[in-house]
Each structure stands twice: as structure tokens, then as C-alpha cells.
C-alpha positions as CSV (number, residue, x, y, z in Angstrom):
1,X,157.2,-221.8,9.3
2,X,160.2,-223.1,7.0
3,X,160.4,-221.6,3.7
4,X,159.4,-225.0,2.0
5,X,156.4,-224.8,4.0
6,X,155.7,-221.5,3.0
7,X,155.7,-222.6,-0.6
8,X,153.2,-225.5,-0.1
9,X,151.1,-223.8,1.8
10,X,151.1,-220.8,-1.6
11,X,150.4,-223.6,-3.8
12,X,147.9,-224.9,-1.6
13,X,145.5,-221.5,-1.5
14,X,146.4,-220.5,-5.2
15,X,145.3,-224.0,-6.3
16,X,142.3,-224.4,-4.2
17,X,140.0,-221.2,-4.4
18,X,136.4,-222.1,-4.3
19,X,134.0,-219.0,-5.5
20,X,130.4,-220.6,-4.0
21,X,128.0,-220.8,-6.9
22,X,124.2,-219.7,-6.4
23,X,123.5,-216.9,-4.0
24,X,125.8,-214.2,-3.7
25,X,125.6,-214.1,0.1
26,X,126.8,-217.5,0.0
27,X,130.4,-217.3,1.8
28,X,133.4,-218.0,0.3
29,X,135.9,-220.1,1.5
30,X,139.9,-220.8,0.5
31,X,141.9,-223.3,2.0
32,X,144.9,-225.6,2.0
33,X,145.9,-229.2,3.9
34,X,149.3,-230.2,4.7
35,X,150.7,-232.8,6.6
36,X,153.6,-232.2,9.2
37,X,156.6,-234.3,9.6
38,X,155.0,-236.6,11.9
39,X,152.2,-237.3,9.7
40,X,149.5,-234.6,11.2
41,X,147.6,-232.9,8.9
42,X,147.0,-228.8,8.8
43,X,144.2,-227.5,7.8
44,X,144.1,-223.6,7.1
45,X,141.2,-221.7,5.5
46,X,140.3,-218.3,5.0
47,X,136.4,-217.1,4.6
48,X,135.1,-213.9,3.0
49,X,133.2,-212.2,4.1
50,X,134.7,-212.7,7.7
51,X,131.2,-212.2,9.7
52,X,130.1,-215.5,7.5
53,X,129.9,-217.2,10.8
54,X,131.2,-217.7,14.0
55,X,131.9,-221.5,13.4
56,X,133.6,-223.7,10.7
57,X,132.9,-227.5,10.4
58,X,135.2,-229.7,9.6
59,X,134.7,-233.1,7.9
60,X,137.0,-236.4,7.6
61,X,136.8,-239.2,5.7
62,X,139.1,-242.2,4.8
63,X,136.7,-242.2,1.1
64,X,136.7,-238.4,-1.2
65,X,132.9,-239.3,-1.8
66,X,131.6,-240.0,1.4
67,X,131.3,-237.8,4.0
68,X,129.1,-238.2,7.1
69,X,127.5,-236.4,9.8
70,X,128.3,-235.8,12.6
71,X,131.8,-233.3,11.8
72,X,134.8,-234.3,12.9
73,X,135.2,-231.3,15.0
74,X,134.4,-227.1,15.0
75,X,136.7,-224.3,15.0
76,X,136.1,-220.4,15.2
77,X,136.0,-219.4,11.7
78,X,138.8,-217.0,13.3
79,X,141.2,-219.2,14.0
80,X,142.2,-219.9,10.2
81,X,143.8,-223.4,11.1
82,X,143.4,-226.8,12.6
83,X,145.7,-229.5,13.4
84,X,144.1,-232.8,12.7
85,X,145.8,-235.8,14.7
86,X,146.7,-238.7,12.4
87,X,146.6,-242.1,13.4
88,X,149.1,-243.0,11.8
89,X,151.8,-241.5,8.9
90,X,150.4,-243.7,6.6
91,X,147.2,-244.1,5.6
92,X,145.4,-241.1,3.4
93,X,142.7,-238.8,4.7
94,X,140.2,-236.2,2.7
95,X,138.1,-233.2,4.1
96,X,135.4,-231.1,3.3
97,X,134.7,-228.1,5.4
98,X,131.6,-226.6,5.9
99,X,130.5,-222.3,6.8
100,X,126.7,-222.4,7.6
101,X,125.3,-224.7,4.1
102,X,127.9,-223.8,1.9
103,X,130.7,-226.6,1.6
104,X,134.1,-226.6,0.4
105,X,135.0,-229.2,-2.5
106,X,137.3,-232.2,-0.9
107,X,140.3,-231.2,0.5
108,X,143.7,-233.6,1.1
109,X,147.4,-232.8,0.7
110,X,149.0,-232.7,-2.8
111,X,152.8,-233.4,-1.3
112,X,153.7,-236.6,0.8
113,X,156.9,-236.0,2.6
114,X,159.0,-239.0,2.0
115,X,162.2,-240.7,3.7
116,X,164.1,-241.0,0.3
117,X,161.6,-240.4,-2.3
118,X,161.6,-237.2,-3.8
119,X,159.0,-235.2,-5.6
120,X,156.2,-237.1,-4.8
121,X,152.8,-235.5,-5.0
122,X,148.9,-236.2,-5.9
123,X,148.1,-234.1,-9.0
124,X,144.2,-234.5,-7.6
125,X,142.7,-231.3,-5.9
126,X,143.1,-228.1,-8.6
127,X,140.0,-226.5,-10.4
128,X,139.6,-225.9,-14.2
129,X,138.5,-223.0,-15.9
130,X,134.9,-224.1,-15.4
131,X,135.4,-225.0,-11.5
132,X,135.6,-228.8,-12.0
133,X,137.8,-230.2,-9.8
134,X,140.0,-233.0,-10.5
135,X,139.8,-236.0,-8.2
136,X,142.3,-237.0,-5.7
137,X,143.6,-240.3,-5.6
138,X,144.4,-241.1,-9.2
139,X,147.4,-239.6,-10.7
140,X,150.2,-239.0,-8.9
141,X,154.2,-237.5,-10.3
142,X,157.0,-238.1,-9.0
143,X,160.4,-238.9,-8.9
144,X,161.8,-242.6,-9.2
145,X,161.7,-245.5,-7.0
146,X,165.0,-246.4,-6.2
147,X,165.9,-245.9,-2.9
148,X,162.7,-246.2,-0.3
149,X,162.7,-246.3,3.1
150,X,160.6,-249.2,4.4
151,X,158.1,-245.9,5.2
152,X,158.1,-245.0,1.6
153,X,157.3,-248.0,0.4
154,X,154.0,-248.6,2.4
155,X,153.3,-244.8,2.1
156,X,153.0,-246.1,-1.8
157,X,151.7,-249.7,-0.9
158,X,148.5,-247.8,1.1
159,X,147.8,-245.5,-1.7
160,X,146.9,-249.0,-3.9
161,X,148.7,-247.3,-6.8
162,X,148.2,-250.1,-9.8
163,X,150.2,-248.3,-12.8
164,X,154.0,-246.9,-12.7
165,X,154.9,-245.3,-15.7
166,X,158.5,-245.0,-16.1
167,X,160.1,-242.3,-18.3
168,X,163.4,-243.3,-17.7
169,X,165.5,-244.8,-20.6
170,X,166.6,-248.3,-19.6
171,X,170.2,-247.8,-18.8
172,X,168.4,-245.5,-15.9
173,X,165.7,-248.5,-14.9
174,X,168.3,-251.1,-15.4
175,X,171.1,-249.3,-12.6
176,X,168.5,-248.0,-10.5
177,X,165.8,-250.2,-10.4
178,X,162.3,-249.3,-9.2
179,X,161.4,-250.9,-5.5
180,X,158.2,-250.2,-6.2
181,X,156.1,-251.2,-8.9
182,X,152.4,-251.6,-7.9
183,X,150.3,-254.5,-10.3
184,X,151.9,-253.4,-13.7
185,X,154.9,-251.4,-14.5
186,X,155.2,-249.7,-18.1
187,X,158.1,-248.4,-19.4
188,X,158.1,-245.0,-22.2
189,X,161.8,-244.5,-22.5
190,X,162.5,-241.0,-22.5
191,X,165.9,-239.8,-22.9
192,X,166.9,-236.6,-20.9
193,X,170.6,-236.8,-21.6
194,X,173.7,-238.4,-19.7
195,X,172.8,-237.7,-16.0
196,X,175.5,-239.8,-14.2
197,X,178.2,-237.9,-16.7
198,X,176.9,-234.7,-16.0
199,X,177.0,-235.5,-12.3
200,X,180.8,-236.0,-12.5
201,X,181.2,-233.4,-14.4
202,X,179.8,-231.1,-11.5
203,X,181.9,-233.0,-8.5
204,X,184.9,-232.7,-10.9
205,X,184.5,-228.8,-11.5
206,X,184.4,-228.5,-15.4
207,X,180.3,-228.1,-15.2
208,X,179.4,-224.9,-14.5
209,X,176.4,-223.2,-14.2
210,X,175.7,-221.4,-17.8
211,X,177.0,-226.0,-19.1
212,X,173.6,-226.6,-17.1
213,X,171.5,-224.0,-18.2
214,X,172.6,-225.3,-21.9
215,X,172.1,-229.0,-21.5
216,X,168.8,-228.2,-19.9
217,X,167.4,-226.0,-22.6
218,X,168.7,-228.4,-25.4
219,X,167.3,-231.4,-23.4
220,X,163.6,-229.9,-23.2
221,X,164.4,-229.0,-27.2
222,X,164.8,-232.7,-27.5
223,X,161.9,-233.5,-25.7
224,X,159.6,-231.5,-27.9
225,X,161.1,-232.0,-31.0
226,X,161.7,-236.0,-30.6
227,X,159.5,-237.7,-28.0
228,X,155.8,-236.6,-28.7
229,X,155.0,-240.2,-29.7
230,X,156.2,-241.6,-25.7
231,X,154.2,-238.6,-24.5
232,X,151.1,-239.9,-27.0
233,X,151.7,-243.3,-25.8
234,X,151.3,-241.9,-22.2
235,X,147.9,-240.2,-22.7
236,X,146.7,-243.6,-24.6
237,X,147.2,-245.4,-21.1
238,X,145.2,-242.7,-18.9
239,X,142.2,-242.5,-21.1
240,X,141.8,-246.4,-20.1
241,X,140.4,-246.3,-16.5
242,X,141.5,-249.4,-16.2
243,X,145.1,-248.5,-15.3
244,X,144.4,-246.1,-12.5
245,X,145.3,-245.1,-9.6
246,X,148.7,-243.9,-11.7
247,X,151.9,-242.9,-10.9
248,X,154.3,-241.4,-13.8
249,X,158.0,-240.7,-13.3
250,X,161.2,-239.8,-14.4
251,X,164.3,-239.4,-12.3
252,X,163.1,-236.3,-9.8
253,X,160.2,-235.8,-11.3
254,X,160.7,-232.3,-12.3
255,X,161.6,-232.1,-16.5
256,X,160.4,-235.3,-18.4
257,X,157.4,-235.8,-15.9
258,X,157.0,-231.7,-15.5
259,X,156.1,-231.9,-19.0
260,X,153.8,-234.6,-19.2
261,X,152.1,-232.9,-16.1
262,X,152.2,-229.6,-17.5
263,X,150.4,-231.6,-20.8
264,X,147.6,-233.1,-19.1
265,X,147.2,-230.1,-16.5
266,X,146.2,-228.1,-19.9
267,X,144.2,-231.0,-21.3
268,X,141.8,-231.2,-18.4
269,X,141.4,-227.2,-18.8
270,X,143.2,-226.4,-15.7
271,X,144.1,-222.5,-16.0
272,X,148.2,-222.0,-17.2
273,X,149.0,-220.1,-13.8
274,X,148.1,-222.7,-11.5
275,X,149.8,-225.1,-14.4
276,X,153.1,-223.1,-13.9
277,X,152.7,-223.1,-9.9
278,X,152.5,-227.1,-10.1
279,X,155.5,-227.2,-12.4
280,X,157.3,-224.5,-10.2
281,X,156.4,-227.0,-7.1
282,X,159.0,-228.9,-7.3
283,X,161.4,-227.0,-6.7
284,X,160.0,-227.2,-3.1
285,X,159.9,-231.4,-3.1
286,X,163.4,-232.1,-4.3
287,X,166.5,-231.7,-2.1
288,X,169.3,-231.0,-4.2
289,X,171.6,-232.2,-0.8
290,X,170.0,-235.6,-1.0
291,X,170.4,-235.8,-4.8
292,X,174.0,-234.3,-5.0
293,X,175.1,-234.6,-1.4
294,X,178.7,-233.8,-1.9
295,X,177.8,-230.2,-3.6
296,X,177.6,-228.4,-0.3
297,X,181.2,-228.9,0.3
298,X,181.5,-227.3,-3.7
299,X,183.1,-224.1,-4.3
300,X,179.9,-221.8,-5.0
301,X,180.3,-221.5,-8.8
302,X,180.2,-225.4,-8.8
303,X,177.3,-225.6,-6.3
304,X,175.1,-222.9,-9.0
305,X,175.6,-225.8,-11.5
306,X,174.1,-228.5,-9.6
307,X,171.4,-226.3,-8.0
308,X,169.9,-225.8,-11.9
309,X,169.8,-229.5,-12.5
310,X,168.0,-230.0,-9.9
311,X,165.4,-227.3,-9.9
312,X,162.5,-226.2,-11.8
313,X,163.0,-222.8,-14.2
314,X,160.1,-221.2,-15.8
315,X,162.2,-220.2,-18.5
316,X,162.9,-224.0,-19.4
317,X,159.0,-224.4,-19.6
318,X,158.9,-221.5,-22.1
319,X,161.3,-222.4,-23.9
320,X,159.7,-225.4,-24.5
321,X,156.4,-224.0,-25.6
322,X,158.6,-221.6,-28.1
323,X,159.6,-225.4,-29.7
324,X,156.0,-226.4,-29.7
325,X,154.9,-222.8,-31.4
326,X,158.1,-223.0,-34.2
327,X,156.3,-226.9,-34.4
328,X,152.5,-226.6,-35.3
329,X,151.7,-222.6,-34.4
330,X,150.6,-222.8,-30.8
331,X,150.8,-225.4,-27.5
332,X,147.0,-226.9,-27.8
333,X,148.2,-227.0,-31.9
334,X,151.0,-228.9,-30.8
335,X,148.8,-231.1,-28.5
336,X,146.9,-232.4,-31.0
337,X,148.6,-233.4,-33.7
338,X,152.0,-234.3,-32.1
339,X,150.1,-235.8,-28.6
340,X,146.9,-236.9,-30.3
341,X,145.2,-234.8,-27.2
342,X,142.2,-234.4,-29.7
343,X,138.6,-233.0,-28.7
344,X,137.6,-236.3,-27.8
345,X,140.8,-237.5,-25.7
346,X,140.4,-234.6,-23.7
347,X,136.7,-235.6,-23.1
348,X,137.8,-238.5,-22.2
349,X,140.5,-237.4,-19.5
350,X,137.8,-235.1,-17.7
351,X,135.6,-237.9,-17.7
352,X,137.8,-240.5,-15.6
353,X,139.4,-237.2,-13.7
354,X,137.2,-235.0,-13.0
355,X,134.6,-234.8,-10.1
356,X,130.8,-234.7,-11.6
């Protein structure tokens, strides 16, 4: 299994844990679905306690709510994973599995591997702090639009995304256009600093890696210190359920849309470590060859500086959240009255993304 692999498939069972209310008996299960590069999806799935049963049943369905008898096929509980032939590389399944009458929640795959689209992934799937889960299907991150394959774009197209949210500023929109733009495009300008300059900079050799690690930190300082209202704005448009399915983006989807993920992860009461895997996750959806491509031929002290643009760091996250503390006293404090995430906005967001 290739290390990015490995990291989806982490995600996967840290994010989808299911403790079976009622009857302590009741098995657990824990599971995770991928999809291959062909367009298969893997199902894996551990149950405790391993003498549950012999059998697991496993459900498919084009629709998250409906899902009929008979099961699309059983598997010894033992065997931990099935491969689930797809039609085609397209179109989007969901699956609920099933260990004598205890049933998982719905199941589908949070990344889509893309021809030339980077970052892209369903934020449906995790479980708040109450065991809600939030639906799949409605919001997606990712990076921006600009160069799809013909693949990519009906990968989108099937999805029947209706809102891009672009957090690019507009000389990024205007040289770099979106190819994609589903039934209405909106535009929150969000500056994240010069990123075509900064690119020279590390073909040239005069950006190293502590230059990144600086204009990083000072561009998530800016972010919290000078672009609450956009973020505001943002969370205006998803509590109108009108607007979904939604897509929101910056460039690779990783600082200006890690944030605004990161926000709405917290809103909806999703716990902080599976906040920080999904903001960590995209370190394993971007390739920093296909976003720099001549770095690989960089000395290595060159190559350090574009590997931290274009990955995640925990420590930019927390620096953030030291911003938001110096700001109004804590992140949720912050969330309010610079976001306008009230009480009643939050409501709100569980109400159109939750499950019942």
C-alpha cells in the first residue's frame, strides 16, 4: 500500500468510528471506503468483538438514504476488506454495512482522485461529539478549477455541485480561471499573499525554507486578523439550503479553505482531533510535483522551501488559534463575534448538515 494510501485509509477509521447505541452486546463496527485508481471502491472494516459473527453485509446504493434489501454481497467478517467493482470512474456510490441487526452509518469516500485537480474531498462522513454524522454529498473543499482533465470535469458535473465559492482574490480568478463553475459561482476574495512571486522566488533560489515558514505564519496572521467578515460572508451562504451541494476553494485547498473547514468542522461540533486529521489531510491530496514541477530538479535546501508551501503544518493552524485567543479570549469566542457563528447559526448548520 503507498504511503498516501496509508494516510487515507488513517483518516478514514479515525473519522468513522461508530460505538452502537442500545445493548451493550451490540457489535461494534469501524470502517473506511476508498476508491482505487481505476475508480473501484475498498471497503475495509474492523468489528469488536471478533466472534460478532461469522458474516458482514454489505449494502450499495446510488442515494445515502435509501438502502434496500437484498445486500449487495457478504463477506467473512474476517476478511476485513472488500473490493467493490465500479461501473464506471464517475458516478458516486454510498454503503452501509451490516453485523447481525446492528448497522453501520453510510459509508462513501471523502477523497476523489483527480487527473489535475488537487485536494478535492467530500467533508460529509465524520461524527460530532454527540455521534451525529454529517451528510455526504453537500460540502465539498478543494483546490481551484483551473486545469481539468475532461475526467475531472464530469467527476464534478455528476456530483450536481450548484455553488463554487471562490476564495481566491481576482488577480488569481482572473489568470486562472475556474472551468468549472456549477449554477452560480461566488466570489469572497481572500488574499493569501503573492503566490506567483513567491514561486519565482523558489525556482530562482533566494526563497528558502525558514522565507516560507515566515510568509506562511504571517499569511494565516492576516487571515485572522483581516478577513473574518469574507469568512462571515461564507457561513451566511451555507445556512441557506438553497445553495447546496457546495464546493469552497482557494488555490490547493489547504490554508484559506483549511480554515474555513477547520471553522465549520468546529461549528457543527465535530471533535478538534478529527478537525486537525482533516486539515492535516491534505497534505496527502496535493502533489507538490504537479504544483511546482521543476522543484525536483532543486538543490535540497530549495526543494524544503516549496515542500512547506505546499503542505499542511499543525503549527500554522495553532498559530492561528493563538491570533484568535490574543483577539476575543478563545476560538468559539472568536467564532462568534468575528464569524457571527452564534448559537443559532450553528443550529442552523447541523440542521441542513447533519443526518437526523
Amino acid at each position: 500500500m503507498k504511503i498516501k494510501d496509508i494516510a487515507i485509509t488513517k483518516l478514514l477509521f479515525i473519522s468513522s468510528l461508530l460505538v452502537s447505541s442500545g445493548c451493550s452486546k451490540q457489535p461494534e463496527i469501524s470502517f473506511s471506503c476508498d476508491r482505487d485508481n481505476v475508480g473501484n471502491y475498498v471497503l475495509r472494516w474492523e468489528v469488536s468483538p471478533r466472534d460478532a459473527a461469522k458474516k458482514i453485509k454489505i449494502y450499495m446504493s446510488d442515494d445515502d438514504s435509501v438502502f434496500n434489501e437484498p445486500p449487495l454481497l457478504e463477506a467473512d467478517i474476517n476478511d476485513y476488506v472488500a473490493n467493490i467493482p465500479a461501473t464506471d470512474s464517475v458516478s458516486r456510490k454510498f454503503f452501509k454495512l451490516r453485523v447481525n441487526d446492528t448497522y453501520s452509518p453510510v459509508i462513501s469516500n471523502h477523497y476523489f482522485r483527480m487527473d489535475n485537480l488537487q485536494n478535492f474531498r467530500d467533508i460529509g462522513g465524520y461524527f460530532t461529539s454527540d455521534g451525529r454524522q454529517i451528510k455526504w454529498g453537500k460540502l465539498y473543499r478543494s483546490g481551484d478549477f483551473s486545469a481539468l482533465s475532461s475526467k475531472d470535469y464530469q467527476t464534478l458535473n455528476a456530483l450536481g455541485i450548484r455553488t463554487v465559492v471562490d476564495f481566491r482574490e481576482t488577480e488569481e480568478h482572473e489568470s486562472s480561471p475556474d472551468l468549472f463553475r456549477g449554477q452560480q459561482m461566488i466570489s469572497i476574495p481572500i488574499a493569501s499573499g503573492n503566490r506567483s512571486y513567491i514561486r519565482e522566488r523558489v525556482l530562482d533560489g533566494s526563497f528558502y525554507r525558514g522565507d516560507a515558514i515566515v510568509f506562511t505564519q504571517d499569511m494565516y496572521k492576516i487571515l485572522i486578523q483581516h478577513y473574518s467578515d469574507e469568512y462571515a460572508e461564507f457561513f451566511d451562504l451555507l445556512c441557506d439550503e438553497s445553495n447546496y451541494p457546495v464546493v469552497f476553494h482557494g488555490y490547493l485547498g489547504k490554508d484559506r479553505t483549511g480554515l474555513a473547514s477547520y471553522f465549520l468542522l468546529r461549528a457543527l461540533g465535530v471533535p478538534d482531533d478529527t478537525n486537525v486529521d482533516d486539515y492535516l489531510f491534505s497534505n496527502s491530496c496535493i502533489s507538490e510535483q504537479q504544483v511546482i514541477g521543476e522543484a525536483r530538479f532543486l538543490p535540497e535546501r530549495m526543494q524544503e522551501a516549496a515542500t512547506v508551501i505546499c503542505k499542511a503544518d499543525l503549527s500554522y493552524l495553532d498559530y492561528a488559534k493563538t491570533w484568535m485567543i490574543s483577539l476575543n479570549g478563545s476560538v468559539d469566542e472568536y467564532m462568534v463575534h468575528r464569524l457571527g457563528l452564534t448559537q443559532a447559526k450553528r443550529e442552523k448548520l447541523r440542521q441542513i448538515l447533519l443526518y437526523p
